[in-house]
C-alpha positions as a Markdown table, in Angstrom:
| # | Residue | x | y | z |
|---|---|---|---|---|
| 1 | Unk | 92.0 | 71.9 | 93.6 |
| 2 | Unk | 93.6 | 70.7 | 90.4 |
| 3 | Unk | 97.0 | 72.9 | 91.1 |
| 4 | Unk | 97.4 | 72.8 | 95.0 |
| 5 | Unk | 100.9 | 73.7 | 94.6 |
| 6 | Unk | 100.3 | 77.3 | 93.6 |
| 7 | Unk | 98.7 | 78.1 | 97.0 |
| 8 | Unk | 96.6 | 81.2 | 94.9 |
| 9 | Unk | 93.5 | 82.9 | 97.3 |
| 10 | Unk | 91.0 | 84.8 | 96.0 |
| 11 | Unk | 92.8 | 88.1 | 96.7 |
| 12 | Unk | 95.3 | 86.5 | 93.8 |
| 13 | Unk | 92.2 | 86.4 | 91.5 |
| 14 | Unk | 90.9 | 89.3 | 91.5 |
| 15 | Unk | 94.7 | 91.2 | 91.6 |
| 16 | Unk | 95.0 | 89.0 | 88.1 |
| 17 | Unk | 91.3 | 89.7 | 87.1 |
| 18 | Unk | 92.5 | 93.5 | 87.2 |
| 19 | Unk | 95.5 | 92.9 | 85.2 |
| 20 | Unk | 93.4 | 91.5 | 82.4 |
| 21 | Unk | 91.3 | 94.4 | 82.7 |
| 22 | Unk | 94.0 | 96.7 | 82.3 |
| 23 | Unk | 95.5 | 93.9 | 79.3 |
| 24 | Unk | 92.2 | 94.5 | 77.7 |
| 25 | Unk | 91.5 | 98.4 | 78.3 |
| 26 | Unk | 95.0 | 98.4 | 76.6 |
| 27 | Unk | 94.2 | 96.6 | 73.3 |
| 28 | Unk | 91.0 | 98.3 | 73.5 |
| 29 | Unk | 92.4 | 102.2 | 73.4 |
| 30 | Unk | 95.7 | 101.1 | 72.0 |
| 31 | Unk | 98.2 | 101.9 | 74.9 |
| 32 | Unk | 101.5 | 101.7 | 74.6 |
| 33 | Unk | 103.8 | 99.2 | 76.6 |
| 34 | Unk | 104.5 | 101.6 | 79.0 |
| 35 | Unk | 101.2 | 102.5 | 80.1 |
| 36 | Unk | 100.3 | 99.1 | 80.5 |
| 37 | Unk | 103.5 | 98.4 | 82.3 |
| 38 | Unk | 103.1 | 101.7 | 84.5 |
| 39 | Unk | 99.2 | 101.0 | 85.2 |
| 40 | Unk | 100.2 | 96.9 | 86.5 |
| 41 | Unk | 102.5 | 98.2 | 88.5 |
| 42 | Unk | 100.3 | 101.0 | 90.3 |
| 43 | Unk | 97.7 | 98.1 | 90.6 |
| 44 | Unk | 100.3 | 96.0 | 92.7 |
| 45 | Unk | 101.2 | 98.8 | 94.7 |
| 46 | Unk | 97.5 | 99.0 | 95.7 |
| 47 | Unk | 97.2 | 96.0 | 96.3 |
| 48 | Unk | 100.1 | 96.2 | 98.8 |
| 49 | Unk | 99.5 | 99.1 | 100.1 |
| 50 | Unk | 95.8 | 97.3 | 101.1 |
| 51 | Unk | 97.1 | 94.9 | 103.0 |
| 52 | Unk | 99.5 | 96.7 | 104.6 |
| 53 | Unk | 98.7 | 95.9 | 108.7 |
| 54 | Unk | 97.5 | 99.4 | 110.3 |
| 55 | Unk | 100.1 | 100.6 | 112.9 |
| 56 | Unk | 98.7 | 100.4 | 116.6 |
| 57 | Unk | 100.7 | 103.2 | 118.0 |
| 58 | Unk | 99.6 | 106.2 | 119.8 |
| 59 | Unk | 101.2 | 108.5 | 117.4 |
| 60 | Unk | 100.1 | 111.7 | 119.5 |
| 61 | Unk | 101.0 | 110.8 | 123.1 |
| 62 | Unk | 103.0 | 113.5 | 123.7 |
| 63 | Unk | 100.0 | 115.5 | 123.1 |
| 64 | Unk | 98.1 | 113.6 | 126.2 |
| 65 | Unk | 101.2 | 114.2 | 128.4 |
């Protein structure tokens, strides 16, 4: 790898593939800067919302009691 230092997996790829996208659907159907801005930012917030861990507790054992 030419640039070790950036330490970049392939989730990073395709989180900046789908910023291009939305770079490109913007200069296609002439967004403003706010919907481009607004439309990154609920891309990163799906993207951390994905890799949020699932919680493991038993969320309805008082039910079982």
């Amino acid at each position: 790898m030419m640039y070790s230092y950036l330490k970049l997996g392939p989730r990073d790829g395709i989180l900046l593939i789908s910023v291009f996208i939305m770079l490109v659907l913007t200069l296609v159907f002439k967004w403003s800067v706010w919907e481009f801005v607004s439309s990154v930012i609920a891309i990163i917030i799906a993207f951390l919302a994905g890799s949020m861990k699932p919680n493991k507790k038993d969320v309805l054992a008082f039910l079982k009691k």
